[in-house]
N, C-alpha and C positions, 0 to 999 in steps of 0.2 A: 110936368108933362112926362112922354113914356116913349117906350121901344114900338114906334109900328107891329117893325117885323125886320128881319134880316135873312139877305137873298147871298148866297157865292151862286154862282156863272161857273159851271164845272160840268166838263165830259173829261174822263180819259183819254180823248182822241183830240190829236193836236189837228189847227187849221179849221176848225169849226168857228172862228168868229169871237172867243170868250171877251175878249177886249175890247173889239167893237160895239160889240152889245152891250157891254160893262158900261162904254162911257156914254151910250147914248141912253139906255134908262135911266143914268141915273141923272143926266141933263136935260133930258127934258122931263122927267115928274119933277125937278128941281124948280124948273122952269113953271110947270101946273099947277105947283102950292106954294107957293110963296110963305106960305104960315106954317110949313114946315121943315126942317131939316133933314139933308139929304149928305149920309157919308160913304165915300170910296174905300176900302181897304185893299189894297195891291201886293197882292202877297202870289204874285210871277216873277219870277227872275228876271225878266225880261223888260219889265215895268212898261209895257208899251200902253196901259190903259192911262197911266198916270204922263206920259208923255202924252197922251191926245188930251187929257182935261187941262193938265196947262198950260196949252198952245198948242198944240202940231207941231210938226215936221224938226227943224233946227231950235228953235226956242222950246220948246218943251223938251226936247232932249237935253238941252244947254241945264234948263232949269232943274231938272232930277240930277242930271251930274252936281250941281250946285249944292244940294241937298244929300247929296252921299258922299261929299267932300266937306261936310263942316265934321269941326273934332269932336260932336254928339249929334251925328246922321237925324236929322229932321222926316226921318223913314221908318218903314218897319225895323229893318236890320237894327237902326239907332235907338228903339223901344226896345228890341226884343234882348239887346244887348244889357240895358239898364236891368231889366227885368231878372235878367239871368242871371248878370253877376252880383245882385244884390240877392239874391237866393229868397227860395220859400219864403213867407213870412212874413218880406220885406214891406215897407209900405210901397204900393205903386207910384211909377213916376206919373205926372199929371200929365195926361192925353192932351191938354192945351199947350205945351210944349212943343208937341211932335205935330198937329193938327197943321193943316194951311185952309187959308180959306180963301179959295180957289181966283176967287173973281178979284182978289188982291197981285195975282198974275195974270190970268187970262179973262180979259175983259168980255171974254164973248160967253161967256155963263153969268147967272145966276149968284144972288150975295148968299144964295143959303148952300151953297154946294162946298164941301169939307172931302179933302184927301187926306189919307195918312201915304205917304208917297211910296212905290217900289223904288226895289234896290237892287243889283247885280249882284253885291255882295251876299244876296242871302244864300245864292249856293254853296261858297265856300264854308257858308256859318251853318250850313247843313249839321254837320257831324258835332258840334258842338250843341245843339238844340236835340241832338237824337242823346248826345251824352247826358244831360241834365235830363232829361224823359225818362233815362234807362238806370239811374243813377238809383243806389239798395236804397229803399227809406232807414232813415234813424231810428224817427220812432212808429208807433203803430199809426197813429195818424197822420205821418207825412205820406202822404201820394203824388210823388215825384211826377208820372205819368200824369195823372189829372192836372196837377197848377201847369206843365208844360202844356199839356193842349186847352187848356181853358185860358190861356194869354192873353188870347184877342177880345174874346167874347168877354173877359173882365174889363178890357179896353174899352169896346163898345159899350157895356153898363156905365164904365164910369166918367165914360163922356157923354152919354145922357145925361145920367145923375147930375154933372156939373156944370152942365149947358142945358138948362130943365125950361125956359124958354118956349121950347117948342117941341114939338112931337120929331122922331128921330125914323127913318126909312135908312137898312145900312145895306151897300152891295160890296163883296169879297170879290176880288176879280181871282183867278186862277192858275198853275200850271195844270197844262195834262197829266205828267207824271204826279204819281202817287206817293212823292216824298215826303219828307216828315212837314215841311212848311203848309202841302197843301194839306195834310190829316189837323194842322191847326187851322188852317181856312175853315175847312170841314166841320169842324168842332163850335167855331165861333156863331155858326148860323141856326137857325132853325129850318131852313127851307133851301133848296134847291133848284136852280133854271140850268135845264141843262139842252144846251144849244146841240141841233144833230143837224148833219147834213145826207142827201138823198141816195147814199150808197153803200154797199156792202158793210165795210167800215163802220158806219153808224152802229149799224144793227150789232157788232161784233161788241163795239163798245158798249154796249147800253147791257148786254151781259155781263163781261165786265165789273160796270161800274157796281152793278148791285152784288158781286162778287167782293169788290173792294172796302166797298161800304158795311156789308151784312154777313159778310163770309158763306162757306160752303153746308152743307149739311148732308153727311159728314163732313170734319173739320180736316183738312189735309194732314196726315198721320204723324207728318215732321214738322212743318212748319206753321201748322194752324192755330198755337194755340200764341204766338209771336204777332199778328196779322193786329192789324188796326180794331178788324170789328171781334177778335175775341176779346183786345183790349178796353176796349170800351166796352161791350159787355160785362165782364170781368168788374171795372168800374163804376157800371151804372153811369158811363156819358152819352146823353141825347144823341142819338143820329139823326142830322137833319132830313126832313120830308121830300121828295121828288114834289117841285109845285106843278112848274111849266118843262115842257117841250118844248124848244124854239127852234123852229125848222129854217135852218140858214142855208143861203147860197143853192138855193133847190134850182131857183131857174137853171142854172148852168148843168143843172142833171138830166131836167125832165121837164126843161118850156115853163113859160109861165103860165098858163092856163094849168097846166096836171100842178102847180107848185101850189097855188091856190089851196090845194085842198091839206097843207100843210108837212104830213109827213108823207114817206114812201111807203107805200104794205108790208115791207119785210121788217121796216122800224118798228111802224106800228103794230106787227102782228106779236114782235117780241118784247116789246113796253106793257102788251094789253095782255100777254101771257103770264107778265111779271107781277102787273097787277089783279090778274084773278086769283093767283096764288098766292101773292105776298101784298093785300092792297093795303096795310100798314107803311109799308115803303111809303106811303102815299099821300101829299094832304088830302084831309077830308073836302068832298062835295055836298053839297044839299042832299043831293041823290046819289045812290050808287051807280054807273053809268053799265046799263045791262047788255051793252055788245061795243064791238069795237069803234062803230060809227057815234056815239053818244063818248065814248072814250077819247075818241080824236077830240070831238069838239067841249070836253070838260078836262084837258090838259094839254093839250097842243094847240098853236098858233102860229103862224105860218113869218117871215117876214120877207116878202115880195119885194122883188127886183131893190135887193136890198144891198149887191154886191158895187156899183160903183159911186151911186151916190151917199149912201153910209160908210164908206170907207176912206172916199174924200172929203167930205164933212169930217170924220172921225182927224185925218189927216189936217184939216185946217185949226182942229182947235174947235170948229162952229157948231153951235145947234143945226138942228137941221131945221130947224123954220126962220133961222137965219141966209140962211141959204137959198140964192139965186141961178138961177138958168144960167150956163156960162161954163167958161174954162178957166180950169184951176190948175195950178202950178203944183205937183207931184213927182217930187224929184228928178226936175230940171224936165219933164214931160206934159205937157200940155193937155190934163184930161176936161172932156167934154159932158156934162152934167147936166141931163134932162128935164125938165122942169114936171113932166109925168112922173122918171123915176124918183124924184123929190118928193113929191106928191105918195106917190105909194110906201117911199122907207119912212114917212113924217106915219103913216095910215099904220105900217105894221107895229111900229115903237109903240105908237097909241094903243091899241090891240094889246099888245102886250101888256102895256101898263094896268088896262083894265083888271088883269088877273092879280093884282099886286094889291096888298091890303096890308 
């Protein structure tokens, strides 16, 4: 069996959603294919996508601390560390090691749904991942910089390879900041969902990011030729494709009826710039899409009234087609979850999913 495809969830702009979205595509396509395999990689500091896949709220918190507290972290941090200090070379550790398989903690997923867990620790392990990246090669053929940022994405090969079983769909959840951890998110995927929300902000990021990703042209006179995307040029490492626009949390900007229509004009006017210019950024369409309104609807997707019931869901641990009309316990607050707004964040997820191959 084989690699679908592999999606990270990444804007440079914090508060868009990355984690939400993280855990809910990837439980419910988990949930739609049963005959396939479905992997989390948690590579935010913060690890909140991997607190929501196993459990919510105190038990999923409980359970990650649990997992950054054995003496070989059953996490990133506890991979990357193996990885490291056995240097270049080394054989890899075996991903089934580090793998959990999800529904062996939290019963309200799916048996094919697989985390590699986040970890707090990985910012302090910042500076140590940037040291082995930056480190002189020996010889002509070590590239210190490439096996550091190709960590994950060997990860991901070689737990298909070794869990060959079934066909493999992998999501990277994210931080916003552009540290060395998320240039390995980065590195591990082919494709990119990158969630915006309906104001200024967006728009600023979404420059940005293709700043981050693909550098300037010119190359900044001091520091450009140091920057992620001289280095992977430099390299020859894949920069993952922009797939999806996921337009988050729009109601709360501009209603729901204008949210419908997915992004805001100033997002989309500077996404659709980006791609007339540079539509390599880009995955391919059937068609090229010959103005902004074919642009919208061949990369962006809206997810509707998606702010309280996808966040409580997210919060419970639950699928959302687990989920009923009612009040949900939200630290120690009683929130009140629609049976329409269920209805529409089950509709957006779906929607979404459709663009995922």
């Amino acid at each position: 069996m084989a690699l679908i495809n592999s999606y990270a969830v990444w804007n440079n702009k914090g508060g868009v959603g990355k984690s939400t979205i993280s855990f809910h595509l990837a439980t419910r396509y988990a949930e739609l294919h049963p005959d396939k395999n479905v992997l989390v990689i948690d590579l935010c500091p913060q690890a909140n996508s991997s607190m929501m896949i196993l459990g919510g709220g105190n038990q999923g918190e409980d359970q990650v601390i649990d997992y950054c507290s054995l003496t070989n972290p059953r996490t990133v941090v506890g991979y990357l560390s193996s990885v490291i200090s056995a240097g270049s070379g080394a054989a890899l550790p075996n991903p089934n090691d580090f793998l959990v398989q999800v529904s062996t903690i939290n019963r309200n997923v799916t048996k094919n749904l697989y985390l590699l867990c986040g970890d707090g620790n990985l910012e302090p392990m910042a500076p140590a991942i940037s040291d082995a990246a930056s480190a002189r090669s020996l010889t002509p053929s070590a590239k210190p910089w490439v096996w550091v940022h190709n960590i994950f994405r060997s990860f991901i090969n070689n737990t298909v390879a070794i869990n060959s079983t079934k066909d493999w769909l992998v999501f990277v959840d994210t931080n916003p900041s552009f540290s060395i951890y998320t240039e390995l998110a980065i590195s591990a995927v082919n494709r990119l969902i990158t969630p915006v929300n309906a104001d200024d902000s967006s728009r600023t990021a979404a420059n940005a990011m293709a700043i981050l990703l693909h550098g300037t042209n010119p190359p900044h006179p001091i520091y450009g030729t140091w920057t992620f995307a001289a280095q992977a040029e430099t390299h020859n490492l894949p920069v993952p494709k922009i797939h999806l626009i996921v337009g988050n949390r729009l109601t709360q900007y501009i209603g729901a009826s204008a949210a419908f229509k997915a992004l805001s004009d100033a997002t989309a006017n500077t996404l659709y710039d980006l791609f007339r210019t540079n539509p390599n950024y880009f995955s391919a369409r059937r068609t090229i899409p010959p103005n902004i309104t074919a642009f919208r609807d061949a990369y962006s997707v809206p997810l509707r009234d998606f702010n309280t019931a996808g966040v409580v869901s997210a919060h419970q641990g639950q699928r959302l087609s687990q989920m009923r009309q009612g009040y949900y316990d939200v630290h120690g607050v009683q929130v009140k979850v629609n049976a329409d707004a269920l209805s529409d964040c089950l509709e957006g997820v779906d929607n979404v999913l459709t663009f995922l191959t």
